[in-house]
OpenMM code with the backbone's topology and positions (N, CA, C; nanometers):
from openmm import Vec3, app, unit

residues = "UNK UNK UNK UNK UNK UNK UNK UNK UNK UNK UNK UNK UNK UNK UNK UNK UNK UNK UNK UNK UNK UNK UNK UNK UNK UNK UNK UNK UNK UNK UNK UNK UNK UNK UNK UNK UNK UNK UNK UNK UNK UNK UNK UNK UNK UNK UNK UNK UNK UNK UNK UNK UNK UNK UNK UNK UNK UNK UNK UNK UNK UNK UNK UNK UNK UNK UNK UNK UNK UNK UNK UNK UNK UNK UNK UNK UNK UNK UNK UNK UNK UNK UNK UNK UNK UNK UNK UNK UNK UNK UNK UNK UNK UNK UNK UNK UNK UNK UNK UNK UNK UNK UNK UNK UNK UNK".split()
positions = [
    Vec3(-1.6579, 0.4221, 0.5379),
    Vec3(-1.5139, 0.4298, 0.5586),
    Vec3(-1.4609, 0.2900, 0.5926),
    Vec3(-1.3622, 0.2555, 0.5613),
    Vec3(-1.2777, 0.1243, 0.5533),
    Vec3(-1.1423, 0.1654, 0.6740),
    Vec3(-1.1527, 0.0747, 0.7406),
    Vec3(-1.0633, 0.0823, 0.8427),
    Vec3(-0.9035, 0.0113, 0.7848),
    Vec3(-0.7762, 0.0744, 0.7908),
    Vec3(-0.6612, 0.0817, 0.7233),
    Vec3(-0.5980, 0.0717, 0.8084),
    Vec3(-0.4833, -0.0685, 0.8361),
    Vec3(-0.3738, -0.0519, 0.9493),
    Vec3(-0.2385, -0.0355, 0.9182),
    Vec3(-0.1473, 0.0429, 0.8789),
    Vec3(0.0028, 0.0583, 0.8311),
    Vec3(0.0673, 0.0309, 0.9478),
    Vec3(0.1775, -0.0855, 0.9287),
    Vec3(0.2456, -0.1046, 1.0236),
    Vec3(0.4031, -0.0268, 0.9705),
    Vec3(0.5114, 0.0375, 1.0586),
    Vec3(0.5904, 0.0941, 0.9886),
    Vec3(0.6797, 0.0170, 1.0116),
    Vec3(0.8089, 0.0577, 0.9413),
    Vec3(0.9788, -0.0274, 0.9275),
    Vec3(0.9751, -0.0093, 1.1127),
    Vec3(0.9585, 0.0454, 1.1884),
    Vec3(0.9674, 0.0253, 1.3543),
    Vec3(0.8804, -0.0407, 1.4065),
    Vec3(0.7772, -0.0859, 1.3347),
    Vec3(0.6607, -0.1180, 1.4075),
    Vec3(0.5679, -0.0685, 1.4537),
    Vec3(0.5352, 0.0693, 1.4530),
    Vec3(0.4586, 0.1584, 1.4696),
    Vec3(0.3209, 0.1175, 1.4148),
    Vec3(0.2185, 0.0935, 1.4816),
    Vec3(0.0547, 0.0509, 1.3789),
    Vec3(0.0256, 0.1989, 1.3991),
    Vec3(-0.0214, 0.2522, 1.2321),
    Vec3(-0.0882, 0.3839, 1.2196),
    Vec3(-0.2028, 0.3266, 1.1488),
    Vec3(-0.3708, 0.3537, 1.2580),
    Vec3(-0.5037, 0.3325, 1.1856),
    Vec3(-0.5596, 0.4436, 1.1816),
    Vec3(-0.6070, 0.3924, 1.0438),
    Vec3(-0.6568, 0.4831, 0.9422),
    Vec3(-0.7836, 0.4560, 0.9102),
    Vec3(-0.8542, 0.5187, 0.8281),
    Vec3(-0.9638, 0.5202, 0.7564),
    Vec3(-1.0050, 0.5704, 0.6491),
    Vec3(-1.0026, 0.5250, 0.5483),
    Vec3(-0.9869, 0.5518, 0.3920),
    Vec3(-1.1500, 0.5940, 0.3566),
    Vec3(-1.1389, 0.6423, 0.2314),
    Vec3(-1.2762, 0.6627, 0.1892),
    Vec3(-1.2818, 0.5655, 0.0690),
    Vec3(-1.4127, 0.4900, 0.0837),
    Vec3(-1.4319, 0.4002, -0.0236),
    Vec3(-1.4288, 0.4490, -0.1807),
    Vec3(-1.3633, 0.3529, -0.2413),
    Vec3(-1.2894, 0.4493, -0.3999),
    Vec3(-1.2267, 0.5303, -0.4070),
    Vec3(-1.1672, 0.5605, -0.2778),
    Vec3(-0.9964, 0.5989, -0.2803),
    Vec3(-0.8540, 0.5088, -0.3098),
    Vec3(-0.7684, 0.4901, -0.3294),
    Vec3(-0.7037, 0.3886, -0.2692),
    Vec3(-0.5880, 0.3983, -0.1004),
    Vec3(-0.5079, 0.3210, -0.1070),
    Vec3(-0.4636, 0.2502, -0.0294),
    Vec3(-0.3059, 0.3708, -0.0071),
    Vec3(-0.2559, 0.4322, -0.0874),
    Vec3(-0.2042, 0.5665, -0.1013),
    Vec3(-0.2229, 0.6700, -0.0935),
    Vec3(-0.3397, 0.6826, -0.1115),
    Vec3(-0.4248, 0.7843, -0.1006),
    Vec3(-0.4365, 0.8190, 0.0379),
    Vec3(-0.4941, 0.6949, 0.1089),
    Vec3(-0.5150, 0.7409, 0.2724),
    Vec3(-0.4021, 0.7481, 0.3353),
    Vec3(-0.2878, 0.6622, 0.2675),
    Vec3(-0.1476, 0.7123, 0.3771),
    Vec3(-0.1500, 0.8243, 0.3950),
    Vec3(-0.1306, 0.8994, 0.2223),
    Vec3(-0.0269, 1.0752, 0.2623),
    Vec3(-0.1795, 1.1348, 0.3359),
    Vec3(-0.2995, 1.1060, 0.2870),
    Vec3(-0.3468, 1.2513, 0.3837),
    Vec3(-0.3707, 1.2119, 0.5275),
    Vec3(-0.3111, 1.0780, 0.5954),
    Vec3(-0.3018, 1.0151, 0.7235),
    Vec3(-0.1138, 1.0696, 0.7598),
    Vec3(-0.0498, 1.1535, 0.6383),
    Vec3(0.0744, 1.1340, 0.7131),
    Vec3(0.1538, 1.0397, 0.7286),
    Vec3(0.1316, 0.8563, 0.6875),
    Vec3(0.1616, 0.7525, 0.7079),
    Vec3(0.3544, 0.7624, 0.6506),
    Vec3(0.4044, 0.7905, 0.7662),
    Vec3(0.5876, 0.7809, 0.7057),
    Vec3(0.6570, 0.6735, 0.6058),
    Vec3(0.7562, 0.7348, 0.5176),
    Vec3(0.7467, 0.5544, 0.4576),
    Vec3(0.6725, 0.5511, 0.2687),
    Vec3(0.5992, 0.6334, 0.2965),
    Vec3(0.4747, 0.6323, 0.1753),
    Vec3(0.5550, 0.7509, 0.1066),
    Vec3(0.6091, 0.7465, -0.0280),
    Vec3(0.6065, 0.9093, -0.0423),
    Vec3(0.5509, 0.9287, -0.1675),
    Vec3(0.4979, 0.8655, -0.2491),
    Vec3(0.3891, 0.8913, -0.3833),
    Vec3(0.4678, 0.9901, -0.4441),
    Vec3(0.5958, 0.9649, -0.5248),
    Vec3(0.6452, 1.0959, -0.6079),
    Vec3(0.5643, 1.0638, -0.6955),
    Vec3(0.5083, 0.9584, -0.8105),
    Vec3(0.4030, 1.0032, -0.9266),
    Vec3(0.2549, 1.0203, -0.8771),
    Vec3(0.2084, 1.0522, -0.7749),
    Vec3(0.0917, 1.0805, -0.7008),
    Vec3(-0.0212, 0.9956, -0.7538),
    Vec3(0.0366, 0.8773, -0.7309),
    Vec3(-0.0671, 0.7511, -0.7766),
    Vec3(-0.0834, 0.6631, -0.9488),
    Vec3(-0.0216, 0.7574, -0.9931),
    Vec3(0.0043, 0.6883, -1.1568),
    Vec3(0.0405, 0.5738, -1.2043),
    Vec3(0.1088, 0.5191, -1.0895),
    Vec3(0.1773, 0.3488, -1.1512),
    Vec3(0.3152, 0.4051, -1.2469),
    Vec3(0.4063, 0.4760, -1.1882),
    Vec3(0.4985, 0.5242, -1.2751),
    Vec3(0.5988, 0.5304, -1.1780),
    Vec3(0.5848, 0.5066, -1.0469),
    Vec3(0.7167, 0.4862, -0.9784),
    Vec3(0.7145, 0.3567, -0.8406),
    Vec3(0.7525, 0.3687, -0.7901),
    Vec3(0.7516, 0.2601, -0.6801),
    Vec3(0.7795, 0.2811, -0.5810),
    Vec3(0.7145, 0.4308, -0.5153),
    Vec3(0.7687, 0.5149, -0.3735),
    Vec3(0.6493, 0.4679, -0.2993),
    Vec3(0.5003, 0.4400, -0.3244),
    Vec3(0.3989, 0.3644, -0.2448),
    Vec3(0.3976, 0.2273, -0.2376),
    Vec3(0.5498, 0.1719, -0.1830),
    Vec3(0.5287, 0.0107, -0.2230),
    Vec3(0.5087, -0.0160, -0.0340),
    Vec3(0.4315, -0.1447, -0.0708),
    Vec3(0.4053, -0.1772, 0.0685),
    Vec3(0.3875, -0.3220, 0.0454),
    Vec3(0.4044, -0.4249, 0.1670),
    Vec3(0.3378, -0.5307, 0.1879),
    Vec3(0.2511, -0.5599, 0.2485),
    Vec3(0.1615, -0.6433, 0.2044),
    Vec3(0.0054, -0.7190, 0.2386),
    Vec3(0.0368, -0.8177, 0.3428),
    Vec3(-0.0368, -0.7809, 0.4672),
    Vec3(-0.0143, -0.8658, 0.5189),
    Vec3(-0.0359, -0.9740, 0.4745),
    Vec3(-0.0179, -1.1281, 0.5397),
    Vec3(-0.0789, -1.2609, 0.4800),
    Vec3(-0.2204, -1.2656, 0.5053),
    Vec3(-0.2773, -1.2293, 0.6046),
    Vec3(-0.4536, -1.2399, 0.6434),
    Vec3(-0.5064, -1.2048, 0.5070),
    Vec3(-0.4327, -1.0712, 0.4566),
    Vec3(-0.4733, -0.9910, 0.3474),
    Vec3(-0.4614, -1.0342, 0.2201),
    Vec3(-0.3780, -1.1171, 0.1590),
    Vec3(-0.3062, -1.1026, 0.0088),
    Vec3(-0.4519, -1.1460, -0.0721),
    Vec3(-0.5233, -1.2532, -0.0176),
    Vec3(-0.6382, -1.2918, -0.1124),
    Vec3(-0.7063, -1.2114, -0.1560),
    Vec3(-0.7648, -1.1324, 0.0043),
    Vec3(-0.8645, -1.0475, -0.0571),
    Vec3(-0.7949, -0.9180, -0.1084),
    Vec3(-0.7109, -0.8692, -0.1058),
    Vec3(-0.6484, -0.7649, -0.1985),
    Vec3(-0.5738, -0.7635, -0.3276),
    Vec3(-0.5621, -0.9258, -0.3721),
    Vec3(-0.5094, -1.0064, -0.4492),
    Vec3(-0.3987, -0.9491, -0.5130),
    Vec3(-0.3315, -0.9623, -0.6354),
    Vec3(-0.2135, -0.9581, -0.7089),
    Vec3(-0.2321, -0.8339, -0.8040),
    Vec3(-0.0466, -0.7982, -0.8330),
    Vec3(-0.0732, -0.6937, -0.9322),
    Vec3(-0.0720, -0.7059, -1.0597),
    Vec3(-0.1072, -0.5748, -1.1442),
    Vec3(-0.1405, -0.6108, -1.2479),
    Vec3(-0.0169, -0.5794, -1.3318),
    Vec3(0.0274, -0.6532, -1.4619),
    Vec3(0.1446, -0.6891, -1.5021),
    Vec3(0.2067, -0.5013, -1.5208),
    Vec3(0.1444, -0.4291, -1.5110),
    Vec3(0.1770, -0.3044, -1.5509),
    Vec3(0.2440, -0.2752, -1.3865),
    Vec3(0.1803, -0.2810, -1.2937),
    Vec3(0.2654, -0.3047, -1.1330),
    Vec3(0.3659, -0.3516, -1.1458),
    Vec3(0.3578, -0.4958, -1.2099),
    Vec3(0.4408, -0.5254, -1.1669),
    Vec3(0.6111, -0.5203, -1.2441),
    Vec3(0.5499, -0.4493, -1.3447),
    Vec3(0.6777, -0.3721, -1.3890),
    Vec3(0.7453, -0.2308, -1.3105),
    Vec3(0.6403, -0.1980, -1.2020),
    Vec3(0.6987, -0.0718, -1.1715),
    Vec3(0.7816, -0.1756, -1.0132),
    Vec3(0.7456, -0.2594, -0.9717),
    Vec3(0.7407, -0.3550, -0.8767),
    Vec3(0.9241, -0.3530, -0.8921),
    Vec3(0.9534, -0.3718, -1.0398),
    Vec3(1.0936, -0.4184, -0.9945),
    Vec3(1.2163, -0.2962, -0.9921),
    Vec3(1.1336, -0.1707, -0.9671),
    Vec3(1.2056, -0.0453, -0.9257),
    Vec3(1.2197, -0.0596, -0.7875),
    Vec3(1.1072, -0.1157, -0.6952),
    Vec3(1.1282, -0.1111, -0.5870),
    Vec3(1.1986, -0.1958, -0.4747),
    Vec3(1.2674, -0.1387, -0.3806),
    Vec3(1.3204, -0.2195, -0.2515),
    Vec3(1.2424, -0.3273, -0.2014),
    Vec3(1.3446, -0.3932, -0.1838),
    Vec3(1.2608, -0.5458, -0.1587),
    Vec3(1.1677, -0.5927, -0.0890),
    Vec3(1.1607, -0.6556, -0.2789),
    Vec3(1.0464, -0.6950, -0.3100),
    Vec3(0.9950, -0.8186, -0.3256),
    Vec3(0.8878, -0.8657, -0.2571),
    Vec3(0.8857, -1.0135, -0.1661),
    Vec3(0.7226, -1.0509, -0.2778),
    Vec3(0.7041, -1.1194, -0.2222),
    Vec3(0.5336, -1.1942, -0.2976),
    Vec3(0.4454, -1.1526, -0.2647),
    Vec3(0.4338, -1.0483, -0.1100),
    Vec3(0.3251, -0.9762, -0.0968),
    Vec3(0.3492, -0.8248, -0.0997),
    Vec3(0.4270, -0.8163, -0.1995),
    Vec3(0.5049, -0.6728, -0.2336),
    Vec3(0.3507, -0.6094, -0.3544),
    Vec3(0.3154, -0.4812, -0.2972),
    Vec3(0.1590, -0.4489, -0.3644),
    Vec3(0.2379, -0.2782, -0.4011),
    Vec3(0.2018, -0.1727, -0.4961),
    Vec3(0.2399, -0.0639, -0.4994),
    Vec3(0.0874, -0.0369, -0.4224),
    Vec3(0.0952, 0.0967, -0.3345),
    Vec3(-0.0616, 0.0986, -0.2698),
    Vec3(-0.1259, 0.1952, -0.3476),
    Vec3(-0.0673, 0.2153, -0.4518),
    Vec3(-0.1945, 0.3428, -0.5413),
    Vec3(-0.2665, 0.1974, -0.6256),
    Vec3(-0.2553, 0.0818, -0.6236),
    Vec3(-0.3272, 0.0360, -0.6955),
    Vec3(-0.4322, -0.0629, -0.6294),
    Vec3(-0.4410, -0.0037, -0.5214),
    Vec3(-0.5395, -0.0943, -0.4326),
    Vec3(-0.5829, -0.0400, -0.3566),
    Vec3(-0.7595, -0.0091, -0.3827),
    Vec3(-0.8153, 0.0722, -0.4386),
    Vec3(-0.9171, -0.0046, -0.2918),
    Vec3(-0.9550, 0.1383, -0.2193),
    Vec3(-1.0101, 0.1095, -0.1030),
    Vec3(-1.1938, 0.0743, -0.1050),
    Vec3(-1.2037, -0.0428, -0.0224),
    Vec3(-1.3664, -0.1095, -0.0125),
    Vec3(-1.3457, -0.1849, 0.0944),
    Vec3(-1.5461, -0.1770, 0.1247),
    Vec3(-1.5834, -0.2744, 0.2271),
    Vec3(-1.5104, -0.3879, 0.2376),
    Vec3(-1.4839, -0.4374, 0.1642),
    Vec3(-1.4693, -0.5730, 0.1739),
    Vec3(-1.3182, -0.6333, 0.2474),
    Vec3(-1.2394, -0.4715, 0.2014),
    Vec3(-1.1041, -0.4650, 0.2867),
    Vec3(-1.1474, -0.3911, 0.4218),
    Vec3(-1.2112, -0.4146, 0.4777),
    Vec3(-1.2174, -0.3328, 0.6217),
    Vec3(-1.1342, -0.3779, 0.7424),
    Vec3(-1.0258, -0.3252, 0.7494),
    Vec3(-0.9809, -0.4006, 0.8500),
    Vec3(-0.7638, -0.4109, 0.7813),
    Vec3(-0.7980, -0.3984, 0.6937),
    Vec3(-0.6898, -0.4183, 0.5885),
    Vec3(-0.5519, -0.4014, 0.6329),
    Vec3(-0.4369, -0.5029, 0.6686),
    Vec3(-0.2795, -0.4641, 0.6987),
    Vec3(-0.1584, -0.4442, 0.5944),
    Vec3(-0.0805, -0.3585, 0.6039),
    Vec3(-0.0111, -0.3524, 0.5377),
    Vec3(0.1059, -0.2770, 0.6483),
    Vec3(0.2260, -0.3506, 0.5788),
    Vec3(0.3365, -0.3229, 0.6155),
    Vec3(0.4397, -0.2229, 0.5433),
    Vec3(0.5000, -0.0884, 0.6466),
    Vec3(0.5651, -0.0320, 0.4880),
    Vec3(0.6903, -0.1013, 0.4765),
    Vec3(0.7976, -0.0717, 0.3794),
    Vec3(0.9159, -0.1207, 0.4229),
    Vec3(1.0255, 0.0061, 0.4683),
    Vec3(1.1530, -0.0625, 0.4785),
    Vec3(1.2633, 0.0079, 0.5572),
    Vec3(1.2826, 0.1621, 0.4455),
    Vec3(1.2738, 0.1298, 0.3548),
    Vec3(1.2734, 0.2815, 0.1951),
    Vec3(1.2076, 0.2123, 0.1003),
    Vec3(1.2111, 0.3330, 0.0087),
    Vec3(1.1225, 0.3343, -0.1471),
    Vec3(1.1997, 0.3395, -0.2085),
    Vec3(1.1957, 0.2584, -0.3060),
    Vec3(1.2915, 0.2117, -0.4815),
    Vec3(1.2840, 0.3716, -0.4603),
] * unit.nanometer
topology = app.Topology()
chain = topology.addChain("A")
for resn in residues:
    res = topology.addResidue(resn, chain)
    for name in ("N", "CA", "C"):
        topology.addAtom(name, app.Element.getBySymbol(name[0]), res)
């Protein structure tokens, strides 16, 4: 399990724990994480799981892929560490992982 920190539009830190080869959406809704609402339930077809990476984070969770980042410009603003979280896709290597939601979803 990969340890997951959502910080919310109040500031609220909700930690989590994802299952490896889940993603990053995935562990919000079944954590409840407010903020997250996955209307295409992970497809890359809308922009209701948008979140930001923290800075500690952006490397190792790196950039989206041009198909993101077409869904990217549905969503509320949207900054350089603007990530949709169905596409980042939970591992060791993120253990520890921050993300910020924002104030709403495109």
């Amino acid at each position: 399990m990969t340890k997951i920190t959502y910080v919310t539009s109040q500031g609220e830190r909700i930690e989590t724990e994802g299952e490896n080869g889940s993603t990053v959406m995935e562990t919000a809704i079944m954590n409840a994480v407010p903020g997250i609402v996955a209307e295409c339930g992970g497809a890359c077809t809308c922009a209701t799981c948008h979140v930001y990476v923290d800075e500690d984070w952006r490397e190792a969770v790196g950039g989206p892929s041009m198909m993101e980042e077409d869904m990217l410009d549905f969503a509320f603003d949207v900054r350089d560490s603007s990530r949709l979280s169905c596409q980042i896709k939970v591992k060791p290597e993120l253990d520890g992982l921050v993300v910020h939601v924002p104030t709403r979803q495109g």
